[in-house]
C-alpha positions, -999 to +999 in steps of 0.1 A: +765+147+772+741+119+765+711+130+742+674+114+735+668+106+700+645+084+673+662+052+653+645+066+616+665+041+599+683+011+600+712-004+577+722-030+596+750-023+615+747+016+611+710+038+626+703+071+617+689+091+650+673+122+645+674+147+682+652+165+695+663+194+672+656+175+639+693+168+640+708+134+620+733+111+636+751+083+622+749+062+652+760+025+660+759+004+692+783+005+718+794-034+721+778-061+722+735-053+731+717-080+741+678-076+751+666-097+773+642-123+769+643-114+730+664-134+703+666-110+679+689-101+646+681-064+652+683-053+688+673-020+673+645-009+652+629+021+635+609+036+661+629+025+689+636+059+717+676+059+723+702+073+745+731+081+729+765+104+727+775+122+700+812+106+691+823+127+665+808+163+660+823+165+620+813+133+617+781+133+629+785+099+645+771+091+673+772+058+703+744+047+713+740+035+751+705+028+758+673+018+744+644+029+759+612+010+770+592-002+738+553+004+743+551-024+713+567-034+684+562-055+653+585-088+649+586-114+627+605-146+622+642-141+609+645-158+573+681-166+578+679-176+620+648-191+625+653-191+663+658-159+661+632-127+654+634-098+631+620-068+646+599-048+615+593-019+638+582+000+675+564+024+691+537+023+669+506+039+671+479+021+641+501-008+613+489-001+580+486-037+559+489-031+520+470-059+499+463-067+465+441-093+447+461-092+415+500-085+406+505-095+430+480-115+447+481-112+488+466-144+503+443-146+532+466-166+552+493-138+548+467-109+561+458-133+589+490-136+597+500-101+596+467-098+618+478-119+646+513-105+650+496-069+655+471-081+681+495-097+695+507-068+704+469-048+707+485-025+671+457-011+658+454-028+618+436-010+591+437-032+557+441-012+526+434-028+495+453-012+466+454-013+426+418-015+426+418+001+391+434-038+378+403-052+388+376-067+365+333-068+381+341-103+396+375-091+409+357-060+425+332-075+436+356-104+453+373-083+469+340-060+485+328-102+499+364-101+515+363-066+529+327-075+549+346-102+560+375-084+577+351-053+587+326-078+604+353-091+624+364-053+632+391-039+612+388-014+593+395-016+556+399+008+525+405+006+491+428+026+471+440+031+438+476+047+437+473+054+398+440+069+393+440+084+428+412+065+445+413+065+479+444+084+484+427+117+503+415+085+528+445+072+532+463+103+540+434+113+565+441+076+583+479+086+584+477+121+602+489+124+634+501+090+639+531+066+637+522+040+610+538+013+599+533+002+563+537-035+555+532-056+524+546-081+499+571-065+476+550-049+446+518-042+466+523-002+455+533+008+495+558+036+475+532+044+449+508+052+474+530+074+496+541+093+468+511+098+458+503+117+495+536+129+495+555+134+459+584+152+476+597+119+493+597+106+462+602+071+467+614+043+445+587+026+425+597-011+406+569-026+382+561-060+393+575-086+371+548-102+350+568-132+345+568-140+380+535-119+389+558-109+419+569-073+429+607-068+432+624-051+463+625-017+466+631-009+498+658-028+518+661-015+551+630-004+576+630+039+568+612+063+588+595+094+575+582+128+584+549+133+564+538+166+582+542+173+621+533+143+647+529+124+613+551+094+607+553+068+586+577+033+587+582+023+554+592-017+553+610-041+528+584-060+511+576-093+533+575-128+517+570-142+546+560-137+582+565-164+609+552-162+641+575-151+674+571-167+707+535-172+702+521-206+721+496-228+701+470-222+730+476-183+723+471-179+690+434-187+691+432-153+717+445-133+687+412-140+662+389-120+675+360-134+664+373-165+682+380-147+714+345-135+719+334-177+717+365-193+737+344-194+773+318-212+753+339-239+743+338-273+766+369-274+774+387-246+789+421-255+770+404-261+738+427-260+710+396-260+684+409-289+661+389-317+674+378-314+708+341-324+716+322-291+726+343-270+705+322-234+698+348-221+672+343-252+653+303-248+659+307-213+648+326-224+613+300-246+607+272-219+613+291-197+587+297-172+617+332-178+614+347-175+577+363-206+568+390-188+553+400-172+590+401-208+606+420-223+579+443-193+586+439-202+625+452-242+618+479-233+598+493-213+624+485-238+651+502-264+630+533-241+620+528-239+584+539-223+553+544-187+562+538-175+529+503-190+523 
């Protein structure tokens, strides 16, 4: 008899589905799955609501038959097919971007990226700024300019420290009751912090290299977890990069907010906002009412540049 049941994690080939009844299947697809409309080099995610029938009761395997409609989902460019997406996670309720200004340092045009794949997709972003306790005055006081920058635009940010236990009552208040994913480069302290919530999960921490000033993978597959009841987290591998999915140049532009609420102004009604006469994004940079930081961000994208800046 065909069951419902939620992908909590991914190994490739192999999903783990937990029932209705808490229960854990091994679970693989039946065939080939193709989605449609979507190149993709997961057709399933964490997150993702399946269909499925239990193969092997002393096995605990399971086949699963049907995916269920996604209310959203996070993808990114695949590193190895670049025609191709990689689906970080669905059904989410709020994306929870982990950045650090030192060991490692998280530009803006990674944030902004990150930024643009979640409104693509209307995922509520809250930016958390961890390892706070690294930072020297100037570095603190950096990052507080870069936080009014993100919060006038409308997201909300918070700043944590994992090791002295900053922020970490916050963050677990911003957690409850929701499906989060947590995102990141490799080394931001995403395991630190949830153990720090949660110490029985106990997940793996690596020190970030020094040598290279970057962090080295921990986590290797997408991994749901139970935090409390109704409260779910998605921990993800640490990103290097994040391409954009079948987002048109004339899109992107929709995806800054702070652009959005100036596009009718511009002249032109397909303004692109690189050199058009009339252009009120560009008027807006100039005025300083637009960070220069967040159109720089903006070109790149437009252009199709380094995904790692």
């Amino acid at each position: 008899m065909a069951q419902h049941g939620l992908v909590i994690r991914s190994t490739g080939s192999w999903y783990e589905i937990r029932n209705a009844d808490g229960h854990i299947f091994q679970g693989r697809l039946k065939g080939k799955f193709k989605l449609k409309d979507l190149k993709v080099t997961n057709p399933i995610a964490v997150g993702d609501r399946v269909v499925f029938d239990v193969e092997d009761e002393a096995e605990n395997t399971a086949i699963i038959t049907d995916i269920s409609p996604r209310d959203n989902y996070i993808i990114r460019q695949s590193v190895h097919k670049t025609a191709h997406g990689h689906i970080l996670a669905a059904n989410l309720d709020q994306a929870v971007l982990l950045a650090t200004l030192a060991m490692p340092r998280t530009s803006a045009g990674f944030i902004d990226r990150f930024l643009v794949s979640a409104e693509s997709f209307r995922i509520p972003t809250t930016i958390v700024f961890n390892k706070i306790d690294i930072l020297n005055d100037e570095g603190l006081e950096f990052q507080q300019e870069i936080i009014d920058l993100y919060e006038r635009i409308g997201y909300n940010c918070l700043s944590t420290s994992a090791t002295e236990g900053v922020g970490v009552e916050e963050f677990r208040a911003l957690l409850d009751q929701k499906v989060t994913l947590l995102a990141g480069h490799s080394g931001v302290g995403k395991s630190s912090l949830v153990n720090a919530i949660a110490p029985t999960l106990n997940l793996r921490t690596n020190e970030v290299s020094s040598f290279a000033n970057k962090g080295v993978h921990t986590t290797t597959f997408a991994e749901m977890f139970e935090l409390a009841p109704e409260t779910f987290i998605i921990d993800t591998p640490g990103i290097k990069e994040l391409g954009l999915m079948n987002t048109s140049k004339t899109e992107i532009g929709h995806y800054f907010p702070e652009m959005r609420d100036r596009m009718n102004q511009c002249r032109f009604n397909n303004c692109l906002h690189i050199n058009e006469p009339g252009c009120a994004i560009k008027e807006a940079v100039a005025e300083d009412e637009i960070a220069e930081s967040r159109y720089m961000s903006y070109l790149s994208m437009v252009e199709g540049g380094d995904n790692r800046r």
